[in-house]
Steps between C-alpha positions, in 0.01 A plus 500: 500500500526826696551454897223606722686764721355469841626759829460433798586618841439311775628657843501202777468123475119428531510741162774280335278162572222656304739651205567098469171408492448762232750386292423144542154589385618742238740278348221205449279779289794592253606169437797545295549847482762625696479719781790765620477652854637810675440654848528431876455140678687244705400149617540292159388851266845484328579140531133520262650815278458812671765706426535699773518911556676518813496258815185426685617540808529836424145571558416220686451674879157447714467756772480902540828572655712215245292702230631862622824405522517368158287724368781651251566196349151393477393836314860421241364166460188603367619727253752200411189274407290766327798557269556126463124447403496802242818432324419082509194610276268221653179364368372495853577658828405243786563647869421285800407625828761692735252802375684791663802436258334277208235747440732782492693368240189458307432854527862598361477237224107627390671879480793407270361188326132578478441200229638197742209360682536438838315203731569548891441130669367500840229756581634762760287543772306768435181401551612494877684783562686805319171490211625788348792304309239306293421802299872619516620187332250476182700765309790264494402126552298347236350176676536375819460148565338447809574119777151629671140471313364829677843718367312547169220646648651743743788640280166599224352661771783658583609608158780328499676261178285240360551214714443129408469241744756233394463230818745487786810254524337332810255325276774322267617375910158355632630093415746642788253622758234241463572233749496096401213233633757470802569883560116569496494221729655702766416840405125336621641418866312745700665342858887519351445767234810649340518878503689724315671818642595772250697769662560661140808527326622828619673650829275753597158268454755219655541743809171615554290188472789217680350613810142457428471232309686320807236561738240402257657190454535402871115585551431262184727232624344509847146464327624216250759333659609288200565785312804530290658808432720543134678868420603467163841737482663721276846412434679777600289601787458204659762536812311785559171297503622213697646765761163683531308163526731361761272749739205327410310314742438247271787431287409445087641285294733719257458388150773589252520552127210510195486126506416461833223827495364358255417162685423682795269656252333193405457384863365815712169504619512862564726748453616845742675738248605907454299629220683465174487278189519162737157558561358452135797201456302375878169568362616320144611185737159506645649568821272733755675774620527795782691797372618781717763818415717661741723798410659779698244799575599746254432197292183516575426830494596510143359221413128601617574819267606392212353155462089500402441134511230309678744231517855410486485142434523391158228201498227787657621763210474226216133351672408900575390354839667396825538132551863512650479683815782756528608686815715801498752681724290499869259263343763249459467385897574157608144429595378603181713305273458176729154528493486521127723240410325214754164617283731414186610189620154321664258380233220769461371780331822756540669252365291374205405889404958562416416134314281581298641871389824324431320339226388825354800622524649211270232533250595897437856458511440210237293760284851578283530212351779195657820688396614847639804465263309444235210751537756767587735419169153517310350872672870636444545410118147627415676847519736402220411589129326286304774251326749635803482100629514171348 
């Protein structure tokens, strides 16, 4: 029985969990054909047969001036993997996220190998800023398999690759984020109400938004005075974190680890985070939440230019209507986010209205089906020839 030949190239961790996923997934629909894998992972990819181009960490930088610096390497590196794709002579080509580099690859691999069929995972965000890159990639990406039930819709109507909407990982989580008889039972406590306080999980949001979301806690715990205060951490920047909350007024409870976020999770009755993905895990967890985005102000500037959204949140863009209230840059005062987040945490109709679109939300994230894995394994192989699988 031939092997399926599968590359992939995965450039950063979050991109290797889903290449496992995949793989998992892919394995159950060929049963006991056997499956050979080249490309570009870490995290448990070779340890599950990925034989490897060149190191991950090769690629594996976050950051404009880190980017610059390696930027020689980084352009090598991508010639390395369009090679290794071309001469492995894959079935499938399966790139996931990190677009700047994955997609470029693509583009290399579509000129030399135009018969390979090529799936990027992980719908860039073009439908938010940069548009033009839809249409640039459909010459050389084939499908794109979208964690986001709008992505399909936007990358048509911007003429990008067909898109299919194949579920986001969250949803195989929500046993984690749905709290117990006993959890609910104190996620109800309106007088000692547990609330969560999401800084984000990078230095500059870190930075900007310590400060703020300090004051807006002291005016909450003056008006609730049984309030308790949990800051889930990121590992490596909590001392920073604990350093900037030591200033606080109020001093939060610093909560460490995925375990313990994800109890904290369970428990909140509202939440106070920076705009990100937390907010759709939050809104998944049924937890109301105030959401507010600080940057420097050339940050700004460029982001009022190049980003055409009416929201930033990802609960609003999924609903196509604002139940999350977001505040951004001079919006994000004190005042404003206190006052929010006491409306979030009393019993009444501010509250009831990010209820209630939390439960929409569920239903259209649920619209792929109850496996990501699976539906993704199933939109990519519908590219192969007939007979190509099983």
């Amino acid at each position: 029985m031939r092997p399926l030949k599968l590359a992939i190239i995965a450039g950063e961790a979050s991109g290797d969990a889903l290449a496992l996923r995949f793989l998992a997934a892919l394995r159950d629909r060929l049963g006991e054909r056997p499956l050979e894998l080249r490309g570009v992972g870490d995290h448990g990819l070779p340890e599950a047969g990925l034989v490897p181009f060149f190191p991950q960490a090769d690629i594996a930088v976050m950051g404009f001036s880190p980017v610059v610096a390696r930027l020689p390497l980084l352009l090598r590196r991508m010639e390395d993997a369009a090679r290794g794709v071309v001469a492995f002579e894959p079935d499938l080509l399966l790139t996931i996220d990190s677009p700047d580099f994955c997609l470029r690859v693509a583009k290399k691999v579509r000129a030399r190998a135009p018969q390979i069929p090529i799936v990027h995972w992980v719908c860039p965000s073009v439908w938010a800023w940069r548009s033009g890159r839809a249409r640039r990639m459909a010459p050389h990406v084939d499908r794109i398999l979208a964690l986001l039930p709008f992505e399909p819709a936007a990358l048509a109507r911007l003429h990008g690759p067909e898109t299919v909407y194949v579920g986001h990982p969250l949803m195989e989580r929500l046993g984690e984020l749905r709290p117990d008889a006993e959890e609910q039972r104190r996620r109800d406590d309106a007088v000692r109400p547990e609330v969560l306080i999401l800084p984000g999980s990078r230095r500059s949001e870190i930075h900007h938004l310590m400060p703020v979301f300090g004051e807006a806690v002291a005016r909450v715990a003056a008006a609730i005075p049984g309030a308790r205060f949990l800051l889930p951490a990121v590992t490596r920047l909590q001392p920073m974190i604990a350093e900037a909350a030591a200033r606080w007024p109020v001093a939060p409870e610093i909560v460490s680890g995925e375990a313990g976020k994800l109890a904290a999770f369970r428990r909140a009755r509202a939440a106070l985070a920076a705009s990100g993905t937390v907010t759709l895990e939050l809104a998944l967890s049924g937890v109301p939440t105030v959401a507010a985005y600080r940057g420097a102000a050339w940050e700004a500037i460029l982001a009022r230019r190049l980003v055409k959204l009416p929201s930033v949140i990802l609960p609003n863009l999924i609903l196509g209507r604002s139940v999350v209230p977001e505040f951004i840059q001079d919006d994000a005062t004190a005042e404003a986010l206190a006052g929010q987040l006491l409306a979030a945490l009393a019993d009444g109709p501010a509250r009831q209205q990010q209820l209630d679109g939390f439960v929409e939300v569920e239903a259209l994230m649920r619209s792929a089906g109850p496996s990501p894995a699976a539906n993704a394994v199933d939109a990519a192989l519908a590219l192969l020839p007939a007979g190509r699988v099983g």
